[in-house]
C-alpha positions as a Python dict, from the first residue, in 0.01 Angstrom:
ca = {
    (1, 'X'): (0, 0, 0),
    (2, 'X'): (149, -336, 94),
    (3, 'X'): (359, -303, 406),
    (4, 'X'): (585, -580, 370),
    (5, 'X'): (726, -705, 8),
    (6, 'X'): (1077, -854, 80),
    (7, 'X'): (1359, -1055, -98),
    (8, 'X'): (1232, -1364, 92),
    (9, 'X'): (888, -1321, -165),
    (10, 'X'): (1106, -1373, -439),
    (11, 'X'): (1335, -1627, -326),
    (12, 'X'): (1058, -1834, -231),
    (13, 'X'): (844, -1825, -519),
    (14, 'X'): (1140, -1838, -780),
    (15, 'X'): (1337, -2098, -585),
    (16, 'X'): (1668, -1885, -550),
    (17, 'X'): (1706, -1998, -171),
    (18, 'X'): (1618, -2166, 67),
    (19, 'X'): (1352, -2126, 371),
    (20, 'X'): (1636, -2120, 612),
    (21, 'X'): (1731, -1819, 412),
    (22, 'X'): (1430, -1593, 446),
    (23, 'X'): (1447, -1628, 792),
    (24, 'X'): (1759, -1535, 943),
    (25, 'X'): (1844, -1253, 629),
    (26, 'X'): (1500, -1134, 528),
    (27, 'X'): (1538, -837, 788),
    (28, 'X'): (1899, -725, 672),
    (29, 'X'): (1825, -739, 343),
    (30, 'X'): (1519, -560, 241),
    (31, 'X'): (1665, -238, 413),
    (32, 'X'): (1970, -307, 170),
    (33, 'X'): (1779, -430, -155),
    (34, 'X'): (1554, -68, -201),
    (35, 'X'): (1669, 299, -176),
    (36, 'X'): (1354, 384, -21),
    (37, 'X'): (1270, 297, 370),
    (38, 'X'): (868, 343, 284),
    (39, 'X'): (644, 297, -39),
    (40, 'X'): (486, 598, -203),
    (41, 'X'): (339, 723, -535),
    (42, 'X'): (575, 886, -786),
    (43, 'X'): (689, 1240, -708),
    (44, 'X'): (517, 1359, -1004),
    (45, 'X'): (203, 1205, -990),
    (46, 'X'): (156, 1141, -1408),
    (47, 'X'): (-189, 1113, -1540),
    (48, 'X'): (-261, 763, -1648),
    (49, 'X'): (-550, 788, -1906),
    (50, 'X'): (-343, 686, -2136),
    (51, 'X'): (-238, 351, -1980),
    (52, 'X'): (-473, 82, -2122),
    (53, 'X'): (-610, -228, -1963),
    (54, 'X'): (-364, -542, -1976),
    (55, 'X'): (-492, -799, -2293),
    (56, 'X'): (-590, -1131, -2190),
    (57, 'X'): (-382, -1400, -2388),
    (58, 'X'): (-308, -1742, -2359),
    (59, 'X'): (39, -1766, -2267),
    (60, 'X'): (275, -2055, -2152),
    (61, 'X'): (339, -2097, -1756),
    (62, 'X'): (678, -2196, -1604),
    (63, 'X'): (765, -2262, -1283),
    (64, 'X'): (855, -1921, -1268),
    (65, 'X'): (676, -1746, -964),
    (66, 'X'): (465, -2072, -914),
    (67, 'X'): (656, -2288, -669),
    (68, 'X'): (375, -2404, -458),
    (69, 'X'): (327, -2450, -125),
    (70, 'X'): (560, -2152, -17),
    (71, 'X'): (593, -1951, 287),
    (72, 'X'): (613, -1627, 400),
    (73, 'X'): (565, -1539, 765),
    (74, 'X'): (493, -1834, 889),
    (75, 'X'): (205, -1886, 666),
    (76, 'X'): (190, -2143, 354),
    (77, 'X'): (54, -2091, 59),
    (78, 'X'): (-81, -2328, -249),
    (79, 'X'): (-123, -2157, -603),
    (80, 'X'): (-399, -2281, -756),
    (81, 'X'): (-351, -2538, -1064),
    (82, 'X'): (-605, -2314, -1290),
    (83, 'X'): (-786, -1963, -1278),
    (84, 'X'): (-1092, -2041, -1427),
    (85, 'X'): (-1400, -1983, -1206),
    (86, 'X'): (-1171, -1751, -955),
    (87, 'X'): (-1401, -1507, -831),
    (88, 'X'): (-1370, -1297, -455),
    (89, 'X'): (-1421, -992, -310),
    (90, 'X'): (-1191, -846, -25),
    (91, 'X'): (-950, -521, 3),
    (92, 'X'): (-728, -441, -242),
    (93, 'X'): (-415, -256, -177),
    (94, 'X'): (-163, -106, -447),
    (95, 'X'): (291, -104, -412),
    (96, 'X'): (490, 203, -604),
    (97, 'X'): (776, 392, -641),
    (98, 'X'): (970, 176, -402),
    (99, 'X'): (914, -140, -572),
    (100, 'X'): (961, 55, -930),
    (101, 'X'): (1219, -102, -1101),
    (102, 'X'): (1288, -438, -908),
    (103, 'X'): (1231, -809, -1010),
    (104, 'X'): (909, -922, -944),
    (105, 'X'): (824, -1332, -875),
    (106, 'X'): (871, -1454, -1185),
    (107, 'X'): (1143, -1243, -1305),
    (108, 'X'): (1012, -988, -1444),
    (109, 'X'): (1017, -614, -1395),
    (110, 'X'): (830, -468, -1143),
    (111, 'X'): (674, -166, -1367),
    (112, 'X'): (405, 76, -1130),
    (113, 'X'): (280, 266, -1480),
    (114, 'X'): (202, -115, -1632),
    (115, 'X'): (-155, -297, -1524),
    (116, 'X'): (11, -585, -1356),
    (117, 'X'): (-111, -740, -1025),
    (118, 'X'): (28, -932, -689),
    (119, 'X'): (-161, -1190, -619),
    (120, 'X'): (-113, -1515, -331),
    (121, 'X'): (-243, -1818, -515),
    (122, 'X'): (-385, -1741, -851),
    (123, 'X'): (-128, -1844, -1069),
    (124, 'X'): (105, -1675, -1258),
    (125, 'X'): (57, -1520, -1530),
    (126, 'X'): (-327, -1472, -1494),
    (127, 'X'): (-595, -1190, -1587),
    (128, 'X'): (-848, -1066, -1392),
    (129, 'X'): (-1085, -811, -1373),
    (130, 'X'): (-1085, -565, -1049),
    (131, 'X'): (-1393, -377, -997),
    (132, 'X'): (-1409, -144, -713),
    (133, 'X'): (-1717, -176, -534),
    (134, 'X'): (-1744, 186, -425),
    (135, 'X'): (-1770, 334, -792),
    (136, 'X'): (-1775, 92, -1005),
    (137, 'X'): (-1484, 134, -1176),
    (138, 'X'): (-1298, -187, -1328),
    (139, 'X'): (-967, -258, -1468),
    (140, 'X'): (-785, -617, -1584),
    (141, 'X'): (-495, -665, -1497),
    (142, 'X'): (-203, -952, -1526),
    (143, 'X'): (-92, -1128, -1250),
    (144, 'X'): (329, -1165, -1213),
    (145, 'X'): (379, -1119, -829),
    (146, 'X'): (301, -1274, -538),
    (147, 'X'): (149, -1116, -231),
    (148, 'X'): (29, -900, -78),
    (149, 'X'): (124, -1065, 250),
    (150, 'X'): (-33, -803, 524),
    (151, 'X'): (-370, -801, 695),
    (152, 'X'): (-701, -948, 521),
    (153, 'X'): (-559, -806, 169),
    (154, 'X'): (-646, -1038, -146),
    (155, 'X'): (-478, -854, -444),
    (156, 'X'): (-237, -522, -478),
    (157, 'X'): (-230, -392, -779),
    (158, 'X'): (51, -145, -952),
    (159, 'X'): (42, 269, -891),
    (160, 'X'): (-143, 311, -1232),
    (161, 'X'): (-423, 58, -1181),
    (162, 'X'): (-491, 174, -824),
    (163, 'X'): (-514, 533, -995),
    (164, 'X'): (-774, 389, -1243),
    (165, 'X'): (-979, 248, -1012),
    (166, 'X'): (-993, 587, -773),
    (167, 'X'): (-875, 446, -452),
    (168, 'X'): (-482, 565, -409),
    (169, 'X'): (-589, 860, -132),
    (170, 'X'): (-719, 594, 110),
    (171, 'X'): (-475, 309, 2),
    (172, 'X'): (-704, 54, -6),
    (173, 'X'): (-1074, -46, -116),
    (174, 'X'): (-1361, -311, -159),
    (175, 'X'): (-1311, -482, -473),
    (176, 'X'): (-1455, -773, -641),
    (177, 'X'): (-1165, -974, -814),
    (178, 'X'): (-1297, -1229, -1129),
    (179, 'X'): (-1032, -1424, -1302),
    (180, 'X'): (-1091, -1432, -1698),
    (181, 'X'): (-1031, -1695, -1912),
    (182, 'X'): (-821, -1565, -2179),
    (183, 'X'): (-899, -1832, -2456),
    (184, 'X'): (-1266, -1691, -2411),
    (185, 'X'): (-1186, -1354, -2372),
    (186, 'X'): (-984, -1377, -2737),
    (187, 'X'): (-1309, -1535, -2876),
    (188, 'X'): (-1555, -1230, -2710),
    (189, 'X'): (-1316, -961, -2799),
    (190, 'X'): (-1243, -1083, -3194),
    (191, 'X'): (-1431, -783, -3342),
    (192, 'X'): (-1350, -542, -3085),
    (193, 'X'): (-966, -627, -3152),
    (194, 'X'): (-1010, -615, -3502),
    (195, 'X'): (-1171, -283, -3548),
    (196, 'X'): (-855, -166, -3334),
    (197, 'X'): (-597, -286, -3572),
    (198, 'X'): (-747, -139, -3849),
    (199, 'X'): (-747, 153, -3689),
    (200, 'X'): (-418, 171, -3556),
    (201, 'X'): (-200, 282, -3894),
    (202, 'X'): (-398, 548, -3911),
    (203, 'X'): (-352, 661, -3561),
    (204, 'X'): (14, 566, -3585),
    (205, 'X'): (44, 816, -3852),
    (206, 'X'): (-127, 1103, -3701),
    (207, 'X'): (90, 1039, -3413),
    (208, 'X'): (367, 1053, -3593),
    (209, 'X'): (334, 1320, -3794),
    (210, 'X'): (267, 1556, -3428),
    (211, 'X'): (628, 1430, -3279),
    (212, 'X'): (889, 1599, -3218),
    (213, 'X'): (1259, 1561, -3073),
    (214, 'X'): (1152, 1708, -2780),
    (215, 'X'): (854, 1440, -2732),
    (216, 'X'): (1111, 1127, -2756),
    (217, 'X'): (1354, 1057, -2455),
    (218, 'X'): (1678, 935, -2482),
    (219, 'X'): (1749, 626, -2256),
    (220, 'X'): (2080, 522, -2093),
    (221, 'X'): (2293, 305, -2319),
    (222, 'X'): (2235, -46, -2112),
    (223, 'X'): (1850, 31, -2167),
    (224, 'X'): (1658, -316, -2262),
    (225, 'X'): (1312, -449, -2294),
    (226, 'X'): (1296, -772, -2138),
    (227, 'X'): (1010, -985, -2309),
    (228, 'X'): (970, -1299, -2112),
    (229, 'X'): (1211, -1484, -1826),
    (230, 'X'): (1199, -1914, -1862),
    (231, 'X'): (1333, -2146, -1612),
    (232, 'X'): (1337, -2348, -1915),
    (233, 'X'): (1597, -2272, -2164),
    (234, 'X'): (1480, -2405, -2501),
    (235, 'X'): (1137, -2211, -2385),
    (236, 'X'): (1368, -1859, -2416),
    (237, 'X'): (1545, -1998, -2758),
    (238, 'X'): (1248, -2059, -2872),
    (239, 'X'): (1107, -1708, -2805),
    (240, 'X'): (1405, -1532, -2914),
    (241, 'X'): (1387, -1721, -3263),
    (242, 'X'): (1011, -1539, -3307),
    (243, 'X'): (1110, -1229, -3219),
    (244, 'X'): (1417, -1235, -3443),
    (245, 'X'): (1223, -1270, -3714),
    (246, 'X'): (982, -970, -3601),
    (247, 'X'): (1237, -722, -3512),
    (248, 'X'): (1530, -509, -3596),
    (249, 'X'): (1686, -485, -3265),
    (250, 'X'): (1911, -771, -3135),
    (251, 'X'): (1744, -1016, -2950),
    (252, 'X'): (1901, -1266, -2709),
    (253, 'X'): (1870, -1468, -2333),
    (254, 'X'): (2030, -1360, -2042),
    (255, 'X'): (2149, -1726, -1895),
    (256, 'X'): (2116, -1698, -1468),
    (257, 'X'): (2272, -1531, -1284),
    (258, 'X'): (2356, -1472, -880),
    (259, 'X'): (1988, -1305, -854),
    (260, 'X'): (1772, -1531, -1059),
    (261, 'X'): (1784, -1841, -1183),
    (262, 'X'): (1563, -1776, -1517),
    (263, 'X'): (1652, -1763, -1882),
    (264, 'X'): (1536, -1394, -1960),
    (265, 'X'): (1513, -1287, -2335),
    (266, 'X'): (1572, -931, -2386),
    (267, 'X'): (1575, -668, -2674),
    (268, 'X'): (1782, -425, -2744),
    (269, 'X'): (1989, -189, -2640),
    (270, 'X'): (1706, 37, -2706),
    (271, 'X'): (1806, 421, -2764),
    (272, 'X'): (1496, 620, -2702),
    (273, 'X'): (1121, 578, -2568),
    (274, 'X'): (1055, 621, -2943),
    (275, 'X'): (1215, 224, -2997),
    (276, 'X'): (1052, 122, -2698),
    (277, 'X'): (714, 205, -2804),
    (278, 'X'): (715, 92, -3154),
    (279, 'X'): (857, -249, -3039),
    (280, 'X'): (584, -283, -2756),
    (281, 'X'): (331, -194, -3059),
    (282, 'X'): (488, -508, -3277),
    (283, 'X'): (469, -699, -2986),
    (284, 'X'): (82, -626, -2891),
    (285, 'X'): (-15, -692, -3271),
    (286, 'X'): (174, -1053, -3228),
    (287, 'X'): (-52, -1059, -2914),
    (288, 'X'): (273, -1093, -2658),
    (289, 'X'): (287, -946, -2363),
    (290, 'X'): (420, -599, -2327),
    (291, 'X'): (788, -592, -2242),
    (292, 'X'): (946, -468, -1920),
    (293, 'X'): (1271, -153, -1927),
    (294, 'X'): (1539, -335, -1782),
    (295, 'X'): (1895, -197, -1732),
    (296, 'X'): (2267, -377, -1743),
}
């Protein structure tokens, strides 16, 4: 697990402050920004099987999360200008339950059940594949936070994806990182993602016909799904005006605030992880990114 994920990451990436900032407050307030002193897995442990790999899709890149050079400890860092041809292998680590819930680089929601990735310089958002060299095992995963920033570590990757790959015990492993062009990946994957959306009304059905009451949680009453975060504003309008047309829930952007300076547009309020999942489905069929639970 990454041993050092501050404010100052943030800040940095997204612009909010300073240098000067980072280094005299960095300190003071990471003990004050998370309710836990040290990362760990959930308390429960869910299974995961369920979780699938992140979709590759082209999607449009801000400056959100991709201020380059930046610093951190001392140490600068360029993100690259493009993905393609990315391909290294190093130790991977993985960040949880303390991070759960907190903005990552480019705004968005830090979620540990979601196949997301932190990575220094590819840019953001990107898709790679992870394969861990000990068994094999591979997962993709899309890039929207920047680190990790400790030892010889390459890429951390989210509670869920770390459980995929068979490596949480020991905390780290050997992995072989390969970025994936998502333009290409589309084109590979055409029949493949076909096939699945033909298949998916009549799994939707089945589904529903086996819920129950008991199977759907309520969610507090602030509850949102945040769906993308712009330092551009017309780049949120714009957004928002698609998804209006897609969905029954209210859709509008967040203008910045004291802790971000992004345009974020969010859905909702949603009532229950039944919305939430039948809004992520819309939003997977219109090949968008799967939204982040935020709370106001």
């Amino acid at each position: 697990m990454v041993a050092w994920r501050g404010w100052c990451i943030s800040a940095l990436v997204l612009g909010v402050v300073g240098l000067g900032g980072c280094a005299s407050s960095g300190d003071k307030y990471q003990a004050s920004r998370y309710s836990q002193k040290h990362d760990s897995a959930p308390s429960l442990a869910p299974s995961v099987d369920h979780v699938q790999d992140a979709v590759p899709m082209p999607e449009i890149r801000t400056a959100a999360g991709n201020k380059s050079p930046y610093v951190v400890l001392g140490k600068k860092y360029r993100v690259l200008e493009s993905e393609i041809g990315y391909k290294k292998r190093g130790v991977a680590s993985w960040y949880g339950s303390k991070f759960h819930g907190h903005a990552t680089s480019n705004g968005e929601i830090y979620d540990m059940y979601a196949m997301t990735a932190a990575h220094k310089t590819l840019p953001i958002p990107s898709y790679v594949q992870v394969k861990n060299l000990a068994n094999g095992k591979t997962v993709i995963v899309r890039v929207n936070d920047r680190g990790p920033f400790h030892g010889n570590r390459i890429i951390d990757l989210t509670y869920a994806a770390a459980k995929k790959l068979d490596y949480l015990g020991q905390g780290t492993a050997q992995v072989e990182v390969t970025a994936i062009d998502p333009v290409a990946w589309q084109k590979q994957n055409a029949a493949r993602l076909a096939a699945a959306e033909a298949r998916r009304p009549a799994q939707a059905s089945a589904v529903n016909a086996q819920t129950t009451s008991a199977r759907v949680a309520s969610l507090p009453a602030n509850t949102y799904l945040q769906v993308g975060a712009f330092s551009n504003q017309q780049a949120a309008e714009h957004l928002r005006d698609q998804l209006i047309q897609w969905l029954e829930h209210p859709v509008r952007v967040s203008p910045p605030g004291a802790a971000t300076s992004l345009y974020r547009v969010r859905v909702g309020p949603v009532a229950d992880t039944g919305q939430v999942s039948k809004i992520r489905s819309l939003l997977a069929r219109n090949r968008l990114a799967a939204p982040h639970l935020v709370y106001e």
